[in-house]
C-alpha angles and dihedrals in degrees: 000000000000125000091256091057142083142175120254090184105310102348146079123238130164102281090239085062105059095073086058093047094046090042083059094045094062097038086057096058102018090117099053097035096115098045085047093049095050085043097046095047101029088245099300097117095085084056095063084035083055092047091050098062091044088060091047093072084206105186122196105271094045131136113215136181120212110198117197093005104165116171088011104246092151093032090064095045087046093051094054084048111053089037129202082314095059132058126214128189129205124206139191138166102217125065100223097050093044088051093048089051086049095051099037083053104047088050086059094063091241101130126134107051096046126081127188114214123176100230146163115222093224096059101034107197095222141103116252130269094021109133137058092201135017123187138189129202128193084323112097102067080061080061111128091201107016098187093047090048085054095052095051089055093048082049093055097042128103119247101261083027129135138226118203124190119192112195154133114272137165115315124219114283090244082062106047108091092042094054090046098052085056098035085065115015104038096031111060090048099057083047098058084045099055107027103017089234115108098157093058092050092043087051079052094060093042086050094053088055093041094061132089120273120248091265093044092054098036082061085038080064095042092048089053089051104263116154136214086021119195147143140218119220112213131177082012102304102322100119119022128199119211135192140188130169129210122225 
C-alpha cells in the first residue's frame, strides 16, 4: 500500500478520505447503533462495557475522557462514579453520534458533570496532563493513524493515568471460522433488516479484520510510551481490553 493510502475495511482510499467515509458509516446507522449492538452481540457487550469500567478503578473526584464515546454507554457509568466532584468528556468524532450520546443522557437526567466535545483522536483539543483515566470503545480500529491517536491520549493523560481500549481483536483459532461466517454472512443482513444499511455493518466486520492483534497493539501502546502495558482476552479473544499507564 503506498504512503498516501490507507485501508477503510478492505480497501484502499486517500488517507484524507477515511475520516469522511467513516464519518458516513456512523451517520448511516447512528440511530439504530444501540439495537444493532445488542443484536450484534447478543447483548454481551454490556458485559465487556461493564468490565471496562471495573478495570478503570474510577474514584469520585476523577476526570475522565471518553473517546468515541457514541451513545454514551461509558459515559453514563463514568458520570454516577465520579460523582458532582468529578468531570467526565465525552468525545466523538462524528456529529451524530455525538448528538444521540448528548440526548439519551439528558433524558436521563445526568447533566452537570458531563461535557460533549466533537473531537479526533489524533488531535486531541486539550491541554496536557487532564485526565486521570481515557477510554475507547469500539472506536480505535476506525483510527486513521493509530499510533498518532495513542500519543495524543498519552499527551492528554495524567502522570499515574490509564488508557483502556475496548475492542474487537483476533479470535482463537478454534472460533474463526465461526465468527467469520457470521461476520459476513449473518451480519450485514441483520444490518440491512434493521437499519436498512448492509454495506455499513459489512465495512464493521472489515474493519475488525483490518486492526492490530492483541500482541501488535499491546507493543503500539508501548511504542507511544505507555507503561505497565497489558490485555484481557474475553469470549475467546473477540473483544480484547488493553491498558497502559503513564508515569
Amino acid at each position: 500500500m503506498s504512503k498516501d493510502k490507507t485501508h477503510f475495511g478492505y480497501t484502499e482510499v486517500p488517507i484524507e478520505d477515511k475520516v469522511k467515509h467513516v464519518a458516513d458509516v456512523f451517520h448511516s446507522v447512528a440511530s439504530k447503533y444501540d439495537v444493532m449492538n445488542d443484536l450484534m452481540s447478543f447483548g454481551v457487550h454490556r458485559l465487556w462495557k461493564r468490565f471496562t469500567i471495573n478495570a478503570s478503578k474510577i474514584k469520585r473526584g476523577a476526570v475522565v475522557l471518553d473517546i468515541a464515546g457514541g451513545t454514551g454507554d461509558l459515559t453514563k457509568q463514568f458520570s454516577k462514579r465520579v460523582g458532582e466532584t468529578g468531570h467526565v468528556v465525552l468525545a466523538d468524532i462524528n456529529a451524530s453520534m455525538l448528538n444521540v450520546g448528548r440526548d439519551r443522557l439528558t433524558d436521563l437526567g445526568l447533566v452537570g458533570n458531563i461535557d460533549y466535545v466533537q473531537a479526533n483522536a489524533e488531535t486531541l483539543p486539550f491541554p496536557d496532563n487532564t485526565f486521570d483515566c481515557i477510554t475507547i470503545a469500539f472506536g480505535l480500529r476506525n483510527v486513521t493513524d493509530k499510533d498518532k491517536a495513542l500519543r495524543s491520549m498519552y499527551r492528554v493523560l495524567k502522570p499515574g493515568g490509564q488508557l483502556l481500549v475496548l475492542e474487537f481483536s483476533k479470535p482463537a483459532d478454534w472460533l474463526a471460522p465461526i465468527y467469520d461466517t457470521y461476520s459476513f454472512k449473518l451480519l450485514p443482513k441483520i444490518g440491512k433488516l434493521i437499519s436498512g444499511d448492509e454495506d455499513s455493518y459489512r465495512y464493521l466486520s472489515e474493519s475488525i479484520r483490518m486492526h492490530p492483534d492483541q500482541a501488535t497493539l499491546k507493543d503500539m501502546f508501548a511504542e507511544a510510551g505507555f507503561e505497565k502495558c497489558n490485555f484481557n482476552n474475553m469470549n475467546s479473544g473477540i473483544v480484547a481490553l488493553h491498558s497502559g499507564y503513564k508515569f
